[in-house]
C-alpha positions as CSV (number, residue, x, y, z in Angstrom):
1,X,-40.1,-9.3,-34.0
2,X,-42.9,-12.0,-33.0
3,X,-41.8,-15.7,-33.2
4,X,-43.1,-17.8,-35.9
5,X,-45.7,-19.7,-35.1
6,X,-45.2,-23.0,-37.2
7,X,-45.8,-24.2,-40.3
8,X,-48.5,-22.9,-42.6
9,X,-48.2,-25.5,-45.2
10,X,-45.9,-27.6,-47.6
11,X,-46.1,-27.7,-51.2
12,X,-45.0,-30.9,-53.6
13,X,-45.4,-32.2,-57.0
14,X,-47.5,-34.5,-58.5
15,X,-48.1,-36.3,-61.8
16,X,-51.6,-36.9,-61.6
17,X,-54.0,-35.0,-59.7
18,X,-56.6,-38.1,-59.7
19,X,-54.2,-40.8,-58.6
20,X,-52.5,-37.5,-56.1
21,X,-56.5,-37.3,-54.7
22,X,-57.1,-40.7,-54.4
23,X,-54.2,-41.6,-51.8
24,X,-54.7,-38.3,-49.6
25,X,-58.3,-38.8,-49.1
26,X,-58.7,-42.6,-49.4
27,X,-55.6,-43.4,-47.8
28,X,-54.5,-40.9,-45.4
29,X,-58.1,-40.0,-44.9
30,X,-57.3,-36.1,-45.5
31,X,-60.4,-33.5,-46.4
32,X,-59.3,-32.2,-49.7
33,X,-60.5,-28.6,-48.8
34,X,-59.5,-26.7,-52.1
35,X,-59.4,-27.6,-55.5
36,X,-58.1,-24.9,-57.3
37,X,-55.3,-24.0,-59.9
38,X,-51.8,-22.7,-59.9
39,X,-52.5,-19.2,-60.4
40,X,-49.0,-18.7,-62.3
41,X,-49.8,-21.4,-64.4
42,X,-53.6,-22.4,-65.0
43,X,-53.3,-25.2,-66.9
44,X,-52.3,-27.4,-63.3
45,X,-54.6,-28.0,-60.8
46,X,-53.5,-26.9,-57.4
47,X,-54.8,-28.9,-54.9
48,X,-55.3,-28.6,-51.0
49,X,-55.4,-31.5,-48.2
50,X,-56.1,-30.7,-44.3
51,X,-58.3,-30.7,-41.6
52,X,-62.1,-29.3,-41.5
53,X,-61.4,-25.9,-42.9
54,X,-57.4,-26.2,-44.4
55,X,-56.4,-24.7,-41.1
56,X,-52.5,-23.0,-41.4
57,X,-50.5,-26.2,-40.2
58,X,-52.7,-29.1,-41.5
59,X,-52.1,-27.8,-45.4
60,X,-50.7,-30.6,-48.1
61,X,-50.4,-28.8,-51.2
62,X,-49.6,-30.5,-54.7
63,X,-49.2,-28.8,-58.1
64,X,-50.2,-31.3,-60.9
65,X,-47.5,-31.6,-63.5
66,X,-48.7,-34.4,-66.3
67,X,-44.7,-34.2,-67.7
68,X,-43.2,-34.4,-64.3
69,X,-40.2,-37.1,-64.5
70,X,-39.1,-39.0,-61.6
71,X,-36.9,-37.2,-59.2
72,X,-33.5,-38.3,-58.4
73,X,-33.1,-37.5,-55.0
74,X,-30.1,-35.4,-53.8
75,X,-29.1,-32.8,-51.3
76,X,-30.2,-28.9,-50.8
77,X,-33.4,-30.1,-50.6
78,X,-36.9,-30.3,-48.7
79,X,-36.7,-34.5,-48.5
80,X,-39.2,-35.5,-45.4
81,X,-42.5,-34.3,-44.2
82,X,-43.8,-35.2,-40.5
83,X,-47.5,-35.7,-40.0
84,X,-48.5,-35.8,-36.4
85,X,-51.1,-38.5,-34.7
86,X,-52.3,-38.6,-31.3
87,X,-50.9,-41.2,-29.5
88,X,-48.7,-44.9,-30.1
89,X,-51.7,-46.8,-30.8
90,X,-52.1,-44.7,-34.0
91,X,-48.6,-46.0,-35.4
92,X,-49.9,-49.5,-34.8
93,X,-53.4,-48.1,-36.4
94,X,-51.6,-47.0,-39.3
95,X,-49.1,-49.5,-39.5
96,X,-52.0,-51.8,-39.9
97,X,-54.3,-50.1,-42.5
98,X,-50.6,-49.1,-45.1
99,X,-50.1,-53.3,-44.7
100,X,-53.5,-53.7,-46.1
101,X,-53.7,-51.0,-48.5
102,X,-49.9,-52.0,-49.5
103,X,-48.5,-48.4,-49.2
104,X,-44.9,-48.9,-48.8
105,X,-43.6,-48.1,-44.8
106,X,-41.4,-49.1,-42.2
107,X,-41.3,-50.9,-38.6
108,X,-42.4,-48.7,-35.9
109,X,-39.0,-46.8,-34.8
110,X,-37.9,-43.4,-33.3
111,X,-37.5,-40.0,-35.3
112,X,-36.5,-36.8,-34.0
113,X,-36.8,-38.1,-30.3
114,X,-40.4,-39.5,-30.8
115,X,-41.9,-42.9,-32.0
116,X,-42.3,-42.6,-36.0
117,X,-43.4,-44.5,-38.7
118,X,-41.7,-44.1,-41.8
119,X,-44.0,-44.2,-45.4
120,X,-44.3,-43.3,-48.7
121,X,-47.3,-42.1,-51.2
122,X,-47.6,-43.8,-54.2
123,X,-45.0,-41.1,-55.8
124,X,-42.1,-41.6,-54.1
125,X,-43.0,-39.0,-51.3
126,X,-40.9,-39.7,-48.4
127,X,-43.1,-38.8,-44.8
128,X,-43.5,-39.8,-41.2
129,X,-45.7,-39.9,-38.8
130,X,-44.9,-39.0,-35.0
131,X,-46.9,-39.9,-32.2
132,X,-47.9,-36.8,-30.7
133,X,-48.4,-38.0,-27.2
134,X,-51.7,-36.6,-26.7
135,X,-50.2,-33.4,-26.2
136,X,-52.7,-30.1,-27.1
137,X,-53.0,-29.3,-30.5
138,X,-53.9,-25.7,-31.6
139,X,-57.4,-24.4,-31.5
140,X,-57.4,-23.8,-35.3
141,X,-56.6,-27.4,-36.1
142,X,-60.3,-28.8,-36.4
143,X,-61.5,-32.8,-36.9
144,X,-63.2,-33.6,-40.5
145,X,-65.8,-36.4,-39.0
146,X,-66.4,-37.8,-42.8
147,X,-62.9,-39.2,-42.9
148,X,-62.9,-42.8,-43.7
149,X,-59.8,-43.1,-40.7
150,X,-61.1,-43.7,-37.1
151,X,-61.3,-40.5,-35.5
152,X,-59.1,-41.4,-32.5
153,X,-56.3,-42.3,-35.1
154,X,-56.5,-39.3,-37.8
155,X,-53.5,-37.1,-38.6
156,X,-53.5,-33.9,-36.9
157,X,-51.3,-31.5,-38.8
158,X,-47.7,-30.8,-39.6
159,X,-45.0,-32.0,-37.7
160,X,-41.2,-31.9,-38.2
161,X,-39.7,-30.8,-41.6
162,X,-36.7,-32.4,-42.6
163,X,-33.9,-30.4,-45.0
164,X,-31.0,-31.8,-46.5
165,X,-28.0,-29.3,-47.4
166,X,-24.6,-29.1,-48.0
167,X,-23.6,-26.6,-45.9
168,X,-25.8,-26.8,-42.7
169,X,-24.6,-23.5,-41.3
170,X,-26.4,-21.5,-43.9
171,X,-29.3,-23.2,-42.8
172,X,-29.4,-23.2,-39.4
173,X,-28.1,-19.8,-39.1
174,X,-30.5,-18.7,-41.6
175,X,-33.4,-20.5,-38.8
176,X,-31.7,-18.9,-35.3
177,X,-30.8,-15.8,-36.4
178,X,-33.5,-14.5,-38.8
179,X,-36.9,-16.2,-37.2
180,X,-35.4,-16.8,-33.6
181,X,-35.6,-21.0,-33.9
182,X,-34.0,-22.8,-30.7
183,X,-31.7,-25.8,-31.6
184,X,-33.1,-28.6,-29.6
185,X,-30.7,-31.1,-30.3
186,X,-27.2,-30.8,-32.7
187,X,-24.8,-33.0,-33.7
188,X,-22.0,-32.1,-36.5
189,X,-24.2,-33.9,-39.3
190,X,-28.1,-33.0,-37.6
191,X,-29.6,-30.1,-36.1
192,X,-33.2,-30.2,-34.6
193,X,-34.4,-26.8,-34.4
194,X,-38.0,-25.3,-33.2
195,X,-40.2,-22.2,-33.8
196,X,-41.9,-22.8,-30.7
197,X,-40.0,-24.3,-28.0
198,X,-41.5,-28.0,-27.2
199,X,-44.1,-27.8,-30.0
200,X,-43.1,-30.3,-32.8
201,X,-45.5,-28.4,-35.4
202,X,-43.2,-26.1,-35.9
203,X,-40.2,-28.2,-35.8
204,X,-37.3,-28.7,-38.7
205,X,-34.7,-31.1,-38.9
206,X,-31.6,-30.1,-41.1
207,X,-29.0,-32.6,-42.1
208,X,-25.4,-32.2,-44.1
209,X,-25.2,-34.2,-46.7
210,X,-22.5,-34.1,-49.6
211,X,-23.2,-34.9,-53.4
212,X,-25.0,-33.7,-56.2
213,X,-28.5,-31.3,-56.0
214,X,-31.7,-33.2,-56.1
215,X,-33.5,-33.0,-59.5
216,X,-37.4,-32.4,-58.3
217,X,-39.9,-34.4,-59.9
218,X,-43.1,-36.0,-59.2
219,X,-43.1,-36.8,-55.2
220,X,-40.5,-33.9,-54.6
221,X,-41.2,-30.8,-51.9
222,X,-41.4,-27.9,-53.6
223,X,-41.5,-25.3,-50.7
224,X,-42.2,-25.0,-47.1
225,X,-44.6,-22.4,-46.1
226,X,-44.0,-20.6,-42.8
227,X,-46.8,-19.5,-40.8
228,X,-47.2,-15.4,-40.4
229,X,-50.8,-14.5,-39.0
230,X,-51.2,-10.9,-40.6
231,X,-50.0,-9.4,-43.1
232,X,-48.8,-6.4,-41.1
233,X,-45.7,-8.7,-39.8
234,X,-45.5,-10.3,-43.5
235,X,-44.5,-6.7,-44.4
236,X,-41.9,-6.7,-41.3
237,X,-40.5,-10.4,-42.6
238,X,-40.0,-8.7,-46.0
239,X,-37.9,-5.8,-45.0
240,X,-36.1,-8.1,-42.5
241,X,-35.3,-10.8,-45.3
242,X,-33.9,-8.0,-48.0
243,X,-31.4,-6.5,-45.1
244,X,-29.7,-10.4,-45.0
245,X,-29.4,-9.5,-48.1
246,X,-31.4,-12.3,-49.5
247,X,-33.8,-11.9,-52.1
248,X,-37.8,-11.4,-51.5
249,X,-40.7,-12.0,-54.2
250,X,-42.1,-8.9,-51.7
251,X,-45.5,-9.7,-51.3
252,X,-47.9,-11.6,-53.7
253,X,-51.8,-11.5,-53.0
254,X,-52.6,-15.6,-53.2
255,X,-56.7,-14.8,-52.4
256,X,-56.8,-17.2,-49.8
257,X,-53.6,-15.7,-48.2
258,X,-50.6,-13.3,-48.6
259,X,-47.1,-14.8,-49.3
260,X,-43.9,-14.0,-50.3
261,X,-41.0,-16.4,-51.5
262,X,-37.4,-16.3,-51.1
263,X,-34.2,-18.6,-51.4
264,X,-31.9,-19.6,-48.2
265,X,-28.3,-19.6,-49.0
266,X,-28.6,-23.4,-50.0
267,X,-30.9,-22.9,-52.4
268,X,-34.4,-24.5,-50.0
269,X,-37.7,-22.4,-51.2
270,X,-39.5,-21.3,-48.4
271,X,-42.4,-19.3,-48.6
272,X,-43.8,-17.3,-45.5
273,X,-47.9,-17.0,-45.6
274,X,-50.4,-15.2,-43.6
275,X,-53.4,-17.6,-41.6
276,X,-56.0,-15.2,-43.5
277,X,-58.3,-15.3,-44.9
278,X,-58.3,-18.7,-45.3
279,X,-60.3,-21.2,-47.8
280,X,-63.9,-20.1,-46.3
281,X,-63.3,-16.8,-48.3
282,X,-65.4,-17.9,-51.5
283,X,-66.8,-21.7,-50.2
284,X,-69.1,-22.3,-47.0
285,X,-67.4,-25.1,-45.1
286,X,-69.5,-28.1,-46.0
287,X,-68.7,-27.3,-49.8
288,X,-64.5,-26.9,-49.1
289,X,-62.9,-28.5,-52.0
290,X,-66.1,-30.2,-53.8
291,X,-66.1,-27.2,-57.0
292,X,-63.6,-25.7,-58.8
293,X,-62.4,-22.7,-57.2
294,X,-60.9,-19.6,-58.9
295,X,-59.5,-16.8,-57.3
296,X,-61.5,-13.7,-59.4
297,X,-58.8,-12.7,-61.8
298,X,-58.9,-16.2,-63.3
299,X,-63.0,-16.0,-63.2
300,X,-63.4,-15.2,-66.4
301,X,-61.0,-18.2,-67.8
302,X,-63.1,-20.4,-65.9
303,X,-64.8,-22.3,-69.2
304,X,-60.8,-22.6,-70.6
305,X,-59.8,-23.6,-67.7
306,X,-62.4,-26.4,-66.9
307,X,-61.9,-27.8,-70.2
308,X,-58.2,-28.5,-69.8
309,X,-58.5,-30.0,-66.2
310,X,-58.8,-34.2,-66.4
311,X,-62.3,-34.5,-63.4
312,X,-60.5,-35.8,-60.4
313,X,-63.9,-37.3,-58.7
């Protein structure tokens, strides 16, 4: 069975899509690359946040949920997102520009063996950013030029995940033996595991803690999307995942790319997605994210759908 080859993207919630837009492209400087709608519930917008073109491993993804409470955060959860930036300067870039534009954030420290600077959106949304340390970032991970952050300071992609549980074996077990992770670093309360040995994009963090579950609201991670490239070895994970004897959604048909869902023994929602064929499917790359999208079995909803959606620009 082929390795995983990162992350394909996250997905979280948020309370308002115009507020949610505002602080990924204003503030982190983000292309939003698709706005679309959550095709299991139409009434949400579904919006996407990345590089040039949405490339698998630069993906933000927030559902809009106008009743979402706040969440009370908890274990057997997704609870940190790492965003990668070239170099150290960039921490003292960024550092810099969330004092100004008062986004809440922390000294410049270490995380997961690399310099870090701890933040949050205006939600609650707990990330980092790690200095990448120049190293070479994949060939699908493209530079948007119209960003409003310095070029030689812009976040790259995905780096590590982190995943609080109360029983870490289920976990980290679930990570070596299934996709063939390597533990990088382990501790009795940590482990720091990797889907490609050295790379941080496909890096997760898992830590034990007791208590009581999260309760997901508005700033909580809703899933983490593993990156499959066709769907030929989707169809491999599937069969692989049901003989663990874990549930699978099997396969859904997402237009811009082929997933399927399932639960880890903990309860974490990961979903596994193929890199094709991508957000250029129905939009040429200067127009990503400027219309309202549809995927064509919601085309002809398009006018009752329009009319619910609050204009985000």
């Amino acid at each position: 069975m082929n390795k995983l080859s990162g992350h394909h993207h996250i997905s979280m919630l948020t309370k308002n899509g115009k507020q949610n837009n505002d602080f990924y492209t204003k503030i982190l400087g983000l292309r939003r690359v698709k706005k679309t709608v959550n095709q299991d519930a139409p009434s949400m917008y579904h919006l996407f946040y990345g590089d040039l073109t949405g490339g698998a491993g630069t993906e933000l993804s927030f559902f809009e949920m106008p009743v979402a409470g706040r969440t009370v955060r908890g274990t057997n959860a997704i609870t940190r997102i790492g965003l990668l930036v070239p170099k150290f300067e960039s921490l003292v870039y960024w550092k810099n520009r969330f004092e100004l534009l008062e986004v809440e954030h922390s000294e410049i420290t270490k995380y997961g063996g690399k310099d870090a600077l701890f933040f949050e959106d205006h939600e609650g949304l707990r990330m980092v950013l790690l200095n990448h340390e120049g190293q070479e970032i994949p060939k699908h991970w493209q530079a948007w030029t119209d960003s409003n952050v310095l070029d030689e300071h812009r976040i790259l992609g995905m780096g590590t995940v982190e995943i609080t549980v109360r029983n870490i074996n289920r976990t980290v077990n679930l990570l070596k033996e299934l996709f063939d992770y390597t533990v990088v670093t382990e501790n009795n309360k940590e482990v720091r595991l990797q889907s490609i040995e050295g790379e941080t994009l496909g890096e997760i963090i898992v830590i034990e803690l007791e208590g009581p579950s999260e309760k997901p609201g508005r700033g909580s991670i809703h899933h983490l999307a593993l990156r499959v490239e066709t769907i030929e070895e989707l169809q491999k994970w599937d069969s692989l995942i049901k003989e663990r004897g874990l549930d699978s959604s099997g396969i859904v048909d997402r237009y811009y790319f082929q997933s399927l869902y399932f639960r880890d023994r903990n309860g974490i929602l990961f979903e596994m997605a193929t890199d094709g064929p991508g957000f250029t499917v129905d939009s040429a790359i200067e127009d990503l994210g400027k219309e309202l999208d549809l995927p064509p079995f919601l085309e002809e909803k398009r006018a009752e759908i329009e009319a619910i959606l609050e204009p985000l620009d």
